[in-house]
C-alpha positions in Angstrom: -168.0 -16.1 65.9 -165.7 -13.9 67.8 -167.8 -14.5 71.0 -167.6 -18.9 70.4 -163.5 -17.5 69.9 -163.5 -15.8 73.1 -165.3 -18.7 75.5 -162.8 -21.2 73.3 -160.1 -19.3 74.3 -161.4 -18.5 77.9 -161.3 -22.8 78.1 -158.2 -23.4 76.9 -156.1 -20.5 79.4 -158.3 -21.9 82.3 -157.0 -25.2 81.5 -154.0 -24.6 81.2 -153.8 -22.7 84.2 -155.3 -25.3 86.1 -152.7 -27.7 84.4 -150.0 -25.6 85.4 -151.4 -25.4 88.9 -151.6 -29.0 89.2 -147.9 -29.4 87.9 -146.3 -26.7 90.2 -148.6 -28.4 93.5 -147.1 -31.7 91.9 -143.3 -30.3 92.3 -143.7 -27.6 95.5 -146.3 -28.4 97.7 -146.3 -30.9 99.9 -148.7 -33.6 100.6 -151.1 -33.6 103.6 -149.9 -36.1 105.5 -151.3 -37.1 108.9 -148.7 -38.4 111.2 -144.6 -38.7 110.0 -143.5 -40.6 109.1 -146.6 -42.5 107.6 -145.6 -46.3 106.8 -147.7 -47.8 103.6 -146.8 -51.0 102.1 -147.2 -51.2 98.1 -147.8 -54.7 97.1 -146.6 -56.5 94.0 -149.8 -56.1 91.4 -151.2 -53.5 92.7 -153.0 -50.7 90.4 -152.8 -47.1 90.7 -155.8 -46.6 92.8 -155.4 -49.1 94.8 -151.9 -47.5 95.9 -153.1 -44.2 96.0 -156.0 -46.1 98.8 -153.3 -47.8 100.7 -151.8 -44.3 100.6 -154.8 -42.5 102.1 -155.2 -45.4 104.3 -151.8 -45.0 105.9 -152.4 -40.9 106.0 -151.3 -40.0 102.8 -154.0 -37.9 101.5 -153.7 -38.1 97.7 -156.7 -38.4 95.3 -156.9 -40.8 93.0 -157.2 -38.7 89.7 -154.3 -37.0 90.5 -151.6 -40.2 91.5 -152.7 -42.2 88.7 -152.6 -38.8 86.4 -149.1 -38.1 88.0 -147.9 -41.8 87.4 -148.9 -42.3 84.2 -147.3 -38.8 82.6 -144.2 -39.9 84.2 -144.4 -43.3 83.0 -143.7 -44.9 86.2 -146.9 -46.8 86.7 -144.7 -50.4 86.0 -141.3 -48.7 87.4 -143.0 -48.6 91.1 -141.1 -51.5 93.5 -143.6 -53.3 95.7 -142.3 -52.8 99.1 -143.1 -51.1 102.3 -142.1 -47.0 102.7 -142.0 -44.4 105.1 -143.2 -41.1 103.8 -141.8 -38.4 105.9 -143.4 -34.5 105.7 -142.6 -32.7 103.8 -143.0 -34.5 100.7 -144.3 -33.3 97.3 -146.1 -35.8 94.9 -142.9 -36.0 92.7 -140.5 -36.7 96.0 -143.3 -39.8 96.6 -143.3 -41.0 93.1 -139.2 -40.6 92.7 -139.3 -42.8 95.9 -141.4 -45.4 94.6 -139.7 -45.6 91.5 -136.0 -45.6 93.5 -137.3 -48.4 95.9 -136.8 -46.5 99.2 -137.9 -49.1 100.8 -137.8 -49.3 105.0 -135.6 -52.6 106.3 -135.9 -54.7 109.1 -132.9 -57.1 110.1 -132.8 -60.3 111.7 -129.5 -61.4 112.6 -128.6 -65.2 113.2 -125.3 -65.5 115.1 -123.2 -68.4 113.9 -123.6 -71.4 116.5 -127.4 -70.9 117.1 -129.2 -73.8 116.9 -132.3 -74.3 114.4 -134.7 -74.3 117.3 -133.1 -70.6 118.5 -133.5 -69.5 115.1 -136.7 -70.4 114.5 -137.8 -68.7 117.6 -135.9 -64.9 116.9 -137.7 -65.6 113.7 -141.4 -66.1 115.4 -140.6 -63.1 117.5 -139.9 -60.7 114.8 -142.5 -58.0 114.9 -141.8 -57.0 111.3 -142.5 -60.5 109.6 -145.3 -62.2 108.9 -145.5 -65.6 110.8 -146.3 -67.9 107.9 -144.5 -71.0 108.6 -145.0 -70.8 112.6 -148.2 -74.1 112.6 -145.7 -76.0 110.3 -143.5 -78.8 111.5 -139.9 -78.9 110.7 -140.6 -81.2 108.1 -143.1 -78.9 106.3 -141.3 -75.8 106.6 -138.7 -77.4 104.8 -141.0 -78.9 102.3 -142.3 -75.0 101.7 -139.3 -73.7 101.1 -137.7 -76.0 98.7 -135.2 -78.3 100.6 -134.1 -81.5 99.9 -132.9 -82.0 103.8 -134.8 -84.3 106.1 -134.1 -82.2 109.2 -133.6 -78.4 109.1 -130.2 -78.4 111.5 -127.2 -76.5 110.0 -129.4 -76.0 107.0 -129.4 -72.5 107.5 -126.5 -69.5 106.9 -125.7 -67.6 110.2 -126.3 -63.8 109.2 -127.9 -60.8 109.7 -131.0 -60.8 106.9 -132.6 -57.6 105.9 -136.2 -57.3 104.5 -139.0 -55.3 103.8 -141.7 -55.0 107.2 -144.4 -57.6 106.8 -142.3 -59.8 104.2 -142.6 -63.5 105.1 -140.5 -65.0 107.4 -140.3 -68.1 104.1 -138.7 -65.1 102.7 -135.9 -65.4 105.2 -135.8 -69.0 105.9 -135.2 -69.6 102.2 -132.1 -67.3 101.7 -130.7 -68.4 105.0 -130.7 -72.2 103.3 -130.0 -70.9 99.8 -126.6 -69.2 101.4 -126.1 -72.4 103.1 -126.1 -74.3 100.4 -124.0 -72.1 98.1 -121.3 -72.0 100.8 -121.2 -75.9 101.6 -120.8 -76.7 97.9 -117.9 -73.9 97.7 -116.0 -75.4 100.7 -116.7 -78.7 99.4 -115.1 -77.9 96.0 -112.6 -76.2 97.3 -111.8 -78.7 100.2 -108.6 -80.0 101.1 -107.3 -83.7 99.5 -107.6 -86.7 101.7 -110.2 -85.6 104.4 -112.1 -88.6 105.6 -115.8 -87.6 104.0 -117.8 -89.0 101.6 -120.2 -86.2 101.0 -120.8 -82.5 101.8 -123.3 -83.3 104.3 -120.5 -84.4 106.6 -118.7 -81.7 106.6 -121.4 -79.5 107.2 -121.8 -81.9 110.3 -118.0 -81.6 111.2 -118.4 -77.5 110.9 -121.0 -77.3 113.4 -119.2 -79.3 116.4 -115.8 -77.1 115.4 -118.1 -74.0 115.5 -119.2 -75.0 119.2 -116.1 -76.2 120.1 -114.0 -73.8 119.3 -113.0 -70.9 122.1 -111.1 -68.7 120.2 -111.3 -68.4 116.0 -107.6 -69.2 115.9 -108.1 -72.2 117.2 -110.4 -73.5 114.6 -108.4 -75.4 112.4 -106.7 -77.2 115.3 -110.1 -78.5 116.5 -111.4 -79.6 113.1 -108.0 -81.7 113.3 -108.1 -83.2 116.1 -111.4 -84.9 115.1 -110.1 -85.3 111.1 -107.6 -87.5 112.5 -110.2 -89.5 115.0 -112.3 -90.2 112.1 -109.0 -91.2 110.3 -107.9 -93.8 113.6 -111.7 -95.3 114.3 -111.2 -93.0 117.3 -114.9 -91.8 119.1 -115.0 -88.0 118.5 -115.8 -87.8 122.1 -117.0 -84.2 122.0 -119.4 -82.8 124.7 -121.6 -80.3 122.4 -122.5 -83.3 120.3 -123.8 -85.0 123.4 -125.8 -82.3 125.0 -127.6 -81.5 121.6 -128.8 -85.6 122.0 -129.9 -84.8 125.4 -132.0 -81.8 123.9 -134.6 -80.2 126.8 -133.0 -83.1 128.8 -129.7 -81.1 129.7 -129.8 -78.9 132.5 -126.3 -77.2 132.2 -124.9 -79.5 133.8 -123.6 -82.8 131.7 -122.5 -85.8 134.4 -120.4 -88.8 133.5 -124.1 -90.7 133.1 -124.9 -88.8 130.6 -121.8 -89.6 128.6 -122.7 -93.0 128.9 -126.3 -93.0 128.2 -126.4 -93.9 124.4 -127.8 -92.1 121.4 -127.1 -91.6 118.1 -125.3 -88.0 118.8 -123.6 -89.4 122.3 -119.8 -88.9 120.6 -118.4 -90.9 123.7 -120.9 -94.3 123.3 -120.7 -94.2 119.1 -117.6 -93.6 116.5 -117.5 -91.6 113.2 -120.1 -88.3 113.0 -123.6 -87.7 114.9 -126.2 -88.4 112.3 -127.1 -84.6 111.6 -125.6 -80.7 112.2 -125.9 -79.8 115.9 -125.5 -76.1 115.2 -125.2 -73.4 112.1 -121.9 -73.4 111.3 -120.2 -69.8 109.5 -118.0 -69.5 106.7 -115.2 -70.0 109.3 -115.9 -73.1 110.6 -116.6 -74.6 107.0 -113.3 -73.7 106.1 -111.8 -75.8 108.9 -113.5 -78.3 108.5 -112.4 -78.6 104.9 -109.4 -77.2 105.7 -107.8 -79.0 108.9 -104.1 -77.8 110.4 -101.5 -80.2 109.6 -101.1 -81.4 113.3 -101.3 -84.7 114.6 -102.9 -84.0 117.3 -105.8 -85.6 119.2 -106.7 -84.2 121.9 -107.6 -80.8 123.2 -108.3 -79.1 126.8 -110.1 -75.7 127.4 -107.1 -73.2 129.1 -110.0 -71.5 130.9 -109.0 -68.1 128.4 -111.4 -69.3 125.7 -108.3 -71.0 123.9 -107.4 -74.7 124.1 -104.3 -76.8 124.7 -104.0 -79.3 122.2 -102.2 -82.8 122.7 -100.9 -85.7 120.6 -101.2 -88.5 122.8 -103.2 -89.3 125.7 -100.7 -89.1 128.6 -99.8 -85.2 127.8 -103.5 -84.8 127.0 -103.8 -86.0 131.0 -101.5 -83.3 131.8 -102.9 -80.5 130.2 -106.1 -81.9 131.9 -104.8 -81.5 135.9 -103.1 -78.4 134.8 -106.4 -76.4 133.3 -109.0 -78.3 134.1 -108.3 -79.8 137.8 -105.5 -77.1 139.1 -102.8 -80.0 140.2 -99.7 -79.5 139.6 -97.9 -81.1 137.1 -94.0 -81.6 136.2 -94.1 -78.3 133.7 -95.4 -76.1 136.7 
């Protein structure tokens, strides 16, 4: 009996030394790891082993046993974010498992500077090493099918921003928070838009937003331009701007827009048609929505580039025609 005691006994201290081995290599030693920082990317779904795989795959060398053992003690094996990680040496099991739970994730960013076109946006997006290219076979029809928009074309659709996500997330991922922001800051200028402007429905505005945001030289100036073409809509007037043209032209446009061009019709040729191009010709900011729904109480109607990025803005033709030979063709006129 004493000798059954004694093995019993024997058992149990080697256990619970090798217990108490396990938990001090589980809080001080660090994992092997074979190149930092390693980069693994822990799927939604996954199980235990197959993290502690994707783990060894990326040079992480943990054993199963003793992840999922780890995990489950802690109770973490549900608190674990999916996301991709960069494990950095020297880390201890418990420094890995904290860093799962915390969702440490590594970001990528994408910015999208307000006044890209769709077509430039959808190319940074292809050319993102850190996303995966799911949407790039699609037409623009589809894309905006897979994401959940009601638009017929994806122009102006989409937030200007800079868009952080996880490496190897889908660039859907970032199309469909660009639009959702789009949306949520159309409706808020809408409702909060300024009585007795000459549109029928957001989708206009959205349209007048993106000629201010390539009109406009200098942000002060924003609210004058959205005026000058409030109060063309207002008078039947052609908008006459030469943004909205050269988007009609598309891969046509050379840089260099002629007076044929300004008479060659199409539905976003400003100069040959009256009231607002059909669709967005840009992605208009938060700025430029506000113009738009909030024009400056001027009466003017015309507007001339002062070569300095700003813009001389005139109520009637014949002092628009001055400000014309004074910045645009160098005469001199009677103020010089």
């Amino acid at each position: 009996m004493n000798r059954i005691l004694s093995m019993v006994f024997a058992a149990a201290l080697l256990a619970a030394l090798a217990v108490g081995w396990q938990w001090y290599a589980y809080r001080h030693t660090p994992l092997p790891i074979d190149a930092s920082p390693a980069r693994v990317r822990i799927e939604r779904g996954m199980s235990l082993n197959e993290m502690s795989a994707a783990l060894r795959t990326s040079g992480v060398r943990v054993g199963d046993a003793t992840f999922w053992l780890a995990a489950r003690l802690r109770g973490d094996s549900r608190a674990i974010k999916a996301g991709t990680y960069d494990i950095k040496a020297p880390s201890t099991l418990a420094e890995l498992l904290d860093k799962f739970v915390r969702g440490d994730v590594v970001l990528a960013e994408l910015r999208i500077p307000e006044g890209w076109t769709f077509r430039q946006m959808r190319a940074a997006v292809a050319a993102h090493p850190e996303l995966q290219h799911d949407s790039v076979a699609l037409s623009e029809g589809e894309l905006l099918a897979r994401i959940g928009a009601t638009a017929t074309r994806a122009e102006g659709w989409f937030f200007p921003s800079t868009y952080r996500f996880s490496p190897g997330s889908s660039d859907f991922d970032v199309y469909r928070q660009a639009h959702r922001l789009m949306q949520k800051a159309l409706a808020e200028a809408w409702a909060a838009r300024a009585p007795g402007l000459p549109f029928d429905a957001p989708e206009q505005v959205l349209i007048l937003a993106s000629i201010v945001e390539k009109e406009t030289g200098q942000a002060g100036d924003r609210d004058r331009v959205a005026a000058v073409f409030v109060n063309r809509l207002r008078r039947g007037m052609p908008l006459q701007s030469d943004p909205t043209t050269i988007y009609g032209l598309g891969e046509r446009f050379d840089g260099n827009l002629r007076r044929s061009d300004l008479r060659t019709d199409h539905p976003h040729n400003t100069y040959t048609r009256t009231g607002l191009p059909p669709t967005p010709i840009a992605l208009p900011g938060s700025a430029s929505l506000y113009a738009a729904t909030h024009p400056a109480p001027i009466r003017a109607l015309y507007f001339v580039a002062r070569g300095d990025g700003s813009s001389e803005f005139s109520d009637d033709l014949t002092a628009h025609n001055r400000a014309v030979a004074r910045y645009q063709l160098r005469r001199p006129t009677e103020k010089d």
